[in-house]
N, CA, C and O atoms as a CHARMM CRD file, in Angstrom:
* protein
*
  224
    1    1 UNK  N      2.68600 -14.51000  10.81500 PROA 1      0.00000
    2    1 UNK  CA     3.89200 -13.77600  10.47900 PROA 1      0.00000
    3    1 UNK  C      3.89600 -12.45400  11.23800 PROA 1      0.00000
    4    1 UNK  O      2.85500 -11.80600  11.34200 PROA 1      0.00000
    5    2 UNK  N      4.97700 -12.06400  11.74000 PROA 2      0.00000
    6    2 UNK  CA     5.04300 -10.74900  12.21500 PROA 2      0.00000
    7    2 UNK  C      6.52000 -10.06700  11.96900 PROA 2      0.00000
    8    2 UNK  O      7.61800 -10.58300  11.76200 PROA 2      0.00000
    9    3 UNK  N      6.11800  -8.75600  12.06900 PROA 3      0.00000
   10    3 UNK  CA     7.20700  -7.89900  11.47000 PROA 3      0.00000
   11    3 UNK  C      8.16100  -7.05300  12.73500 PROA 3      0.00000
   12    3 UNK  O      7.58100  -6.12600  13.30100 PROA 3      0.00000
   13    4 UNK  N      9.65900  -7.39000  13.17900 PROA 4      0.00000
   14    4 UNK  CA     9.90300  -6.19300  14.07800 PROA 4      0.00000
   15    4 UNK  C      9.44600  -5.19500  14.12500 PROA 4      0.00000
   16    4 UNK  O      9.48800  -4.86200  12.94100 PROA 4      0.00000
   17    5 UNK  N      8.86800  -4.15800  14.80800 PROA 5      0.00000
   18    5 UNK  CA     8.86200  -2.69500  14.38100 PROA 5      0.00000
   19    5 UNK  C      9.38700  -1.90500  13.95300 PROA 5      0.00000
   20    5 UNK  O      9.00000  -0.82700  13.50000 PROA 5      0.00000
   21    6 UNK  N     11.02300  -2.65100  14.10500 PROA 6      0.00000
   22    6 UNK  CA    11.91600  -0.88900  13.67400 PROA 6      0.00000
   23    6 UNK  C     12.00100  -1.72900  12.43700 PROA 6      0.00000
   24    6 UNK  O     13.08700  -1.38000  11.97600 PROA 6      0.00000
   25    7 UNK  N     11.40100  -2.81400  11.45400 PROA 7      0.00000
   26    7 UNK  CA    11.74400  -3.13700  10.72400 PROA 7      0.00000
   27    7 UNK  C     10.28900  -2.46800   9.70100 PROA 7      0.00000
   28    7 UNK  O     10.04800  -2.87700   8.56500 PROA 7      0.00000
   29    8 UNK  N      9.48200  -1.40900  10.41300 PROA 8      0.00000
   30    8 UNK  CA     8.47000  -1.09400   9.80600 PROA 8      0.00000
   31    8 UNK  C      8.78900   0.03100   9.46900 PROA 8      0.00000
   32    8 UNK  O      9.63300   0.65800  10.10900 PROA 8      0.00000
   33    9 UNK  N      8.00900   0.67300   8.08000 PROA 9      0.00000
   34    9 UNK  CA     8.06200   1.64000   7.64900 PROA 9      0.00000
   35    9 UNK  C      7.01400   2.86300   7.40300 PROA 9      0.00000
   36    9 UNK  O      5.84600   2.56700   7.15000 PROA 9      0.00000
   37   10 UNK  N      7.39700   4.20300   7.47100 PROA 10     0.00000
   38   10 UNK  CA     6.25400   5.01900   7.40400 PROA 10     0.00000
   39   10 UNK  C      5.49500   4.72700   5.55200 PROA 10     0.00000
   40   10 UNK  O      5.95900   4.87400   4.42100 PROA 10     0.00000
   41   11 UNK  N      3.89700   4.17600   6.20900 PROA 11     0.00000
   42   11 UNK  CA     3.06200   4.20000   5.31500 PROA 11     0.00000
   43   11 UNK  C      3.20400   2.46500   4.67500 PROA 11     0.00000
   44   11 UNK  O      2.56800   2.22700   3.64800 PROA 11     0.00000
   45   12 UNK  N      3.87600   1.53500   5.18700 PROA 12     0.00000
   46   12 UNK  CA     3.59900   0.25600   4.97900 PROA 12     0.00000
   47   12 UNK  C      2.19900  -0.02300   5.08500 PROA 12     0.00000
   48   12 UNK  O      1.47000   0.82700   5.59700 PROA 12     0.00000
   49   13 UNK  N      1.74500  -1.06900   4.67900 PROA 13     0.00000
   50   13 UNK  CA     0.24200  -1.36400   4.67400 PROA 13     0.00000
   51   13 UNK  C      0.27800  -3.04000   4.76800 PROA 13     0.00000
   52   13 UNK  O      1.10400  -3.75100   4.19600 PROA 13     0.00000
   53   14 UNK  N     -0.68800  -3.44100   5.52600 PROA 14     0.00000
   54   14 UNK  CA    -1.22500  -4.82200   5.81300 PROA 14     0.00000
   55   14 UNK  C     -2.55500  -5.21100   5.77400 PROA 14     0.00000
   56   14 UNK  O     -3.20000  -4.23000   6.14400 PROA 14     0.00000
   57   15 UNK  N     -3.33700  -6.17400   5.50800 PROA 15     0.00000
   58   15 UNK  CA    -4.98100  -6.28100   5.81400 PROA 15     0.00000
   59   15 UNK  C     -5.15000  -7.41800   6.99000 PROA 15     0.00000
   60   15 UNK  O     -4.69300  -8.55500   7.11500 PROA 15     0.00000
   61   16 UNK  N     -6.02100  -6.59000   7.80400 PROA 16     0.00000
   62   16 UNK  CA    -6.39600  -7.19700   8.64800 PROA 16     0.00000
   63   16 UNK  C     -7.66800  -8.02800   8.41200 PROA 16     0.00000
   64   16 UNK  O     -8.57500  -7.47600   7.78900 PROA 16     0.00000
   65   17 UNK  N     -7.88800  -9.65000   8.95800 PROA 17     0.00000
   66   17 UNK  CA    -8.87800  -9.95500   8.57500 PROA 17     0.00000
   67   17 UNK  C     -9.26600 -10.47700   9.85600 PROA 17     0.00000
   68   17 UNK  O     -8.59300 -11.13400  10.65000 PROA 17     0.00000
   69   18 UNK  N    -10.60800 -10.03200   9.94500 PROA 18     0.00000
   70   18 UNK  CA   -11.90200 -10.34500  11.21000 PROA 18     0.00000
   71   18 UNK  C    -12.81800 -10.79300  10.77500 PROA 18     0.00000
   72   18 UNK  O    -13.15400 -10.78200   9.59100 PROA 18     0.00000
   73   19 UNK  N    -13.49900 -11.37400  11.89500 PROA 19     0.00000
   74   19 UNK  CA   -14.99100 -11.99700  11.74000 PROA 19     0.00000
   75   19 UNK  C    -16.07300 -11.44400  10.65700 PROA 19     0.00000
   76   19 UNK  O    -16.72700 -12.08400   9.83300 PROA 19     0.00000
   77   20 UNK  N    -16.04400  -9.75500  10.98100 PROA 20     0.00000
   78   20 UNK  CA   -16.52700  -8.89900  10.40100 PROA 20     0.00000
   79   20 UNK  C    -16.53100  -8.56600   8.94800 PROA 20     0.00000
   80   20 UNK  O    -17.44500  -7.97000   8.37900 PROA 20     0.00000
   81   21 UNK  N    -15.24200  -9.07600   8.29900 PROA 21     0.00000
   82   21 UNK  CA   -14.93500  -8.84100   7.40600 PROA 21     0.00000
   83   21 UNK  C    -12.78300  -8.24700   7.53600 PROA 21     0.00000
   84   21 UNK  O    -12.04000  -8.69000   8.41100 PROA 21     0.00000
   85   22 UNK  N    -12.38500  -7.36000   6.56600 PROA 22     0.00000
   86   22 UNK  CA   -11.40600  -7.02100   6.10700 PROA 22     0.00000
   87   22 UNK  C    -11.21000  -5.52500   6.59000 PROA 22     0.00000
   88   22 UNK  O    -12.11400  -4.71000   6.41000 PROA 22     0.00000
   89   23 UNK  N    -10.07800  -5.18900   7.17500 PROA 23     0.00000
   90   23 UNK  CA    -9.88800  -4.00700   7.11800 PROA 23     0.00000
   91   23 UNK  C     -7.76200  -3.88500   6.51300 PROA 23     0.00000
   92   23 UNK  O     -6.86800  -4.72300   6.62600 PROA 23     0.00000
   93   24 UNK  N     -7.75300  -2.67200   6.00800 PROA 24     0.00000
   94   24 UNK  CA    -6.54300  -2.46600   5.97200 PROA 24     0.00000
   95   24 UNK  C     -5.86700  -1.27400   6.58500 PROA 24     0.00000
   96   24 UNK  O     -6.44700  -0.18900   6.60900 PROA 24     0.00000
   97   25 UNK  N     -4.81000  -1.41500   7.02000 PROA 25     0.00000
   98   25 UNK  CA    -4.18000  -0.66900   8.38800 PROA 25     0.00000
   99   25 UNK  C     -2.58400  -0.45900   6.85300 PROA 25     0.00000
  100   25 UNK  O     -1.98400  -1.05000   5.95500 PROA 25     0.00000
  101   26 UNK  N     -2.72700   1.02800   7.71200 PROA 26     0.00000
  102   26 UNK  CA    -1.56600   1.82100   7.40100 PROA 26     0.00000
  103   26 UNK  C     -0.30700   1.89500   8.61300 PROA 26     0.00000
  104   26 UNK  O     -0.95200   1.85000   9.66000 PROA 26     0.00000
  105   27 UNK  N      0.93600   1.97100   8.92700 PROA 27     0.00000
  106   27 UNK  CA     2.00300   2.50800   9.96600 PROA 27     0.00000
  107   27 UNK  C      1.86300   4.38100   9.16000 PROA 27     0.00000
  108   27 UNK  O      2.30400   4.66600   8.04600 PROA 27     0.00000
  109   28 UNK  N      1.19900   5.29600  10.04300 PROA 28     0.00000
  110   28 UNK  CA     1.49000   6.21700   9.70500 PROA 28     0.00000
  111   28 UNK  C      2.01500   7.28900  11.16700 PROA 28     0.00000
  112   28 UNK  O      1.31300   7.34000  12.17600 PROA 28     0.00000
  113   29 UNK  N      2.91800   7.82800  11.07800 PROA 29     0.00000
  114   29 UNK  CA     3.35400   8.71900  12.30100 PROA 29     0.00000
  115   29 UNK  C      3.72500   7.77600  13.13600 PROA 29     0.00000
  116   29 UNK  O      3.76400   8.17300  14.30100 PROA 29     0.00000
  117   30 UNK  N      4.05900   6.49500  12.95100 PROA 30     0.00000
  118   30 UNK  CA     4.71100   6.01500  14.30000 PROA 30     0.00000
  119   30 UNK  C      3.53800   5.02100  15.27300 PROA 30     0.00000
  120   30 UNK  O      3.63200   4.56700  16.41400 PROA 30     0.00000
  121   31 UNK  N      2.58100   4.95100  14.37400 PROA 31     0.00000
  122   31 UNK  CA     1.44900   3.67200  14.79200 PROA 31     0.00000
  123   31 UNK  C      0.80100   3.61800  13.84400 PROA 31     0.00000
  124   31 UNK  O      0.68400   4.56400  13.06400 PROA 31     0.00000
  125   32 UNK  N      0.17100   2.36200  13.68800 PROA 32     0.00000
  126   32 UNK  CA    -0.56800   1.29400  13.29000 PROA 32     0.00000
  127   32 UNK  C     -1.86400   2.35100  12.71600 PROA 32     0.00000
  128   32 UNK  O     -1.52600   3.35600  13.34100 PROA 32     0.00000
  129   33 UNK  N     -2.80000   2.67200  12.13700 PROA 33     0.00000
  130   33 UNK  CA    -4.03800   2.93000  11.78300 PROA 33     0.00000
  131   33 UNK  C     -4.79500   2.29500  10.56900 PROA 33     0.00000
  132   33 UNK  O     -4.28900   1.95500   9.50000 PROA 33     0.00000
  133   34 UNK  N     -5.96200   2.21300  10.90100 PROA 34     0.00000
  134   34 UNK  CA    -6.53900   2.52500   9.74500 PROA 34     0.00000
  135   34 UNK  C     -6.47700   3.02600   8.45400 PROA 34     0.00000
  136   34 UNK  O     -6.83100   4.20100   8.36400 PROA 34     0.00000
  137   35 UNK  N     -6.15000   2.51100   7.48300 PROA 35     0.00000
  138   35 UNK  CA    -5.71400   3.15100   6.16700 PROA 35     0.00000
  139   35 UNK  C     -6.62700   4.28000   5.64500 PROA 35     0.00000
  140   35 UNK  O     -6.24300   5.31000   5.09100 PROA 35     0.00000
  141   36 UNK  N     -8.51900   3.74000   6.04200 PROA 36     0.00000
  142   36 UNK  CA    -9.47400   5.02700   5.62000 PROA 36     0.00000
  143   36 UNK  C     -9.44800   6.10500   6.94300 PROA 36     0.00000
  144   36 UNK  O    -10.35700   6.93400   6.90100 PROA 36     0.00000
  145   37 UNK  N     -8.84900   6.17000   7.70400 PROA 37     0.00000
  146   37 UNK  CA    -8.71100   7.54700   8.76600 PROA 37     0.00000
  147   37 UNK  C     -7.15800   7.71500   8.44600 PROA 37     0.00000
  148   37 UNK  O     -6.57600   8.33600   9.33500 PROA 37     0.00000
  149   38 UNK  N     -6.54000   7.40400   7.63600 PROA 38     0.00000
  150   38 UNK  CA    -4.96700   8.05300   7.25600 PROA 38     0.00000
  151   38 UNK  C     -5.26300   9.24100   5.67200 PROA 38     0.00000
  152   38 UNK  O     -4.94400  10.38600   5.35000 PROA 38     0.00000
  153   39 UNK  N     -5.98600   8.18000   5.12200 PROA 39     0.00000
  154   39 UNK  CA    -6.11000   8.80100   3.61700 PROA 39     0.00000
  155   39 UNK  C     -7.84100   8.44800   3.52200 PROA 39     0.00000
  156   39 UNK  O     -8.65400   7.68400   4.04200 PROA 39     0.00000
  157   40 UNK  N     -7.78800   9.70700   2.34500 PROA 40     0.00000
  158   40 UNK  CA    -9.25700   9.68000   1.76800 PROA 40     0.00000
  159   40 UNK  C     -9.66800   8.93900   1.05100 PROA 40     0.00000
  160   40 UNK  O     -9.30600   9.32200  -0.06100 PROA 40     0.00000
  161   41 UNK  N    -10.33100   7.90600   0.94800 PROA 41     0.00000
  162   41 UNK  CA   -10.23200   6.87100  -0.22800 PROA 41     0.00000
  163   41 UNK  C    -11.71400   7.02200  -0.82500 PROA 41     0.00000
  164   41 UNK  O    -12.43400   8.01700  -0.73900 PROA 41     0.00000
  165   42 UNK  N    -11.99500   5.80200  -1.44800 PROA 42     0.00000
  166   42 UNK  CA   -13.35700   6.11000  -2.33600 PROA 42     0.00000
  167   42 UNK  C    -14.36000   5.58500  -1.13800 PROA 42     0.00000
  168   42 UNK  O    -13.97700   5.17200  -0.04400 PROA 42     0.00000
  169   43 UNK  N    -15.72500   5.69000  -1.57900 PROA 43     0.00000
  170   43 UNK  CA   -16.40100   5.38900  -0.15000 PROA 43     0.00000
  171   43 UNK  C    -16.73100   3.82600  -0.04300 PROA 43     0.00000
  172   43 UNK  O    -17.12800   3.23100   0.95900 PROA 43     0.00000
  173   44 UNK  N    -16.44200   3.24500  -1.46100 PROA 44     0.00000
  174   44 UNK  CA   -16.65200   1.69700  -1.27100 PROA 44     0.00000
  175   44 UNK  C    -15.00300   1.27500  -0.50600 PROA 44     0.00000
  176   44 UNK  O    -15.05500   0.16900   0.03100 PROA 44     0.00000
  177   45 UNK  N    -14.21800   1.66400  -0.43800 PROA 45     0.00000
  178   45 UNK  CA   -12.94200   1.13400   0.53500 PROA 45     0.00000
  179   45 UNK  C    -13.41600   1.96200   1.68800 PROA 45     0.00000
  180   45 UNK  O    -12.59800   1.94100   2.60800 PROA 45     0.00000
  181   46 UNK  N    -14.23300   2.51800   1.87400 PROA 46     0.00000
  182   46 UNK  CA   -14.03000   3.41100   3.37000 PROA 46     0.00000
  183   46 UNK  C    -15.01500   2.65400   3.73500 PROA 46     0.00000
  184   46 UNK  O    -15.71200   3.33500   4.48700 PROA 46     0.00000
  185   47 UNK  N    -15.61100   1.24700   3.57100 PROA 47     0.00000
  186   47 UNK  CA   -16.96400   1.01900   3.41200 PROA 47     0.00000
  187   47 UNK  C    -16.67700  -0.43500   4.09100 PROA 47     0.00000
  188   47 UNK  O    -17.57100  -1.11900   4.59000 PROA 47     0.00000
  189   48 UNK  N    -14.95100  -0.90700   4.02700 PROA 48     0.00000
  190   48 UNK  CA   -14.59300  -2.46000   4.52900 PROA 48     0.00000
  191   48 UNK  C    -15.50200  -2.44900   5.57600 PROA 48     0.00000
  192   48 UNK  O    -15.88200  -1.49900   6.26200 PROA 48     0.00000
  193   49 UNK  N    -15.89500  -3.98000   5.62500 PROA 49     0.00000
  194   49 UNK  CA   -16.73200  -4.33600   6.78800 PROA 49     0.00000
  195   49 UNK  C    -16.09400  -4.45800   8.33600 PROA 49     0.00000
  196   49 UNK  O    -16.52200  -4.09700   9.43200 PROA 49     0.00000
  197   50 UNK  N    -14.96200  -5.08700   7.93900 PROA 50     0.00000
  198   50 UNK  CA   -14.04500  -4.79700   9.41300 PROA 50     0.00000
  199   50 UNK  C    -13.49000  -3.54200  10.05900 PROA 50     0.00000
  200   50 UNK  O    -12.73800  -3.65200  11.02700 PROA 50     0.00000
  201   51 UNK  N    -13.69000  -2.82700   9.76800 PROA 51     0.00000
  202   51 UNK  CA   -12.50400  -1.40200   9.64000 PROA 51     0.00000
  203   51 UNK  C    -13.22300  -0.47700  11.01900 PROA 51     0.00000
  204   51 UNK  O    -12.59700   0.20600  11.83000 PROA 51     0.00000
  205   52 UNK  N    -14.75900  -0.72100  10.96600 PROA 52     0.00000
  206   52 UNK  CA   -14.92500  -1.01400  12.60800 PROA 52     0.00000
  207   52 UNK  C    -14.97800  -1.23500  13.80800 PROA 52     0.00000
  208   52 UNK  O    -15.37900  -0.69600  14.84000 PROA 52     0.00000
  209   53 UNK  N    -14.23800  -2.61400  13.30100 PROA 53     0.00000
  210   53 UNK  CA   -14.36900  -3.31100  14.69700 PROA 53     0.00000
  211   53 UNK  C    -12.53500  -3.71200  14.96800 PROA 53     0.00000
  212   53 UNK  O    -12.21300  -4.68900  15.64400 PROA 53     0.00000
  213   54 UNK  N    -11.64900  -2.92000  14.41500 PROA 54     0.00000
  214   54 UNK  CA   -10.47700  -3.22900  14.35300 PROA 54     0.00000
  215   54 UNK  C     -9.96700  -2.74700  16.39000 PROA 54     0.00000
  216   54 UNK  O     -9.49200  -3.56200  17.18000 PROA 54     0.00000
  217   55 UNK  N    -10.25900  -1.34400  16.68900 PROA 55     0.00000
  218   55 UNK  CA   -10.46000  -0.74700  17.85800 PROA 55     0.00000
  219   55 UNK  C    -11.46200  -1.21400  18.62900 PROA 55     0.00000
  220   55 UNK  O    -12.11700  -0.31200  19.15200 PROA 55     0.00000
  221   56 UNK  N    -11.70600  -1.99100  18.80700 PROA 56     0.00000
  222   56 UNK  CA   -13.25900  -2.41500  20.13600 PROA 56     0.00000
  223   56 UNK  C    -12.29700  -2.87200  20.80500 PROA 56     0.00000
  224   56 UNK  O    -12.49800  -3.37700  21.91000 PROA 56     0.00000
């Protein structure tokens, strides 16, 4: 499934899933990030196993 972009919104959220494990991605400012480098979360969510390897 994929979403137009202009059909995206500031601070929508999706989970990405990798080999690695799970990460979840925020749209903040106009791209895609990481949800734990947008917001501070607890350290077991800052802790997803994928959230790594989302940027390689």
């Amino acid at each position: 499934m994929s979403i137009p972009y202009d059909d995206v919104r500031e601070l929508d959220v999706f989970m990405v899933e990798l080999d690695s494990g799970v990460c979840l991605m925020q749209f903040y400012h106009q791209r895609w990030r990481r949800a734990n480098d947008v917001r501070r979360w607890s350290p077991e969510f800052n802790s997803l196993a994928g959230c790594p390897d989302v940027f390689k």
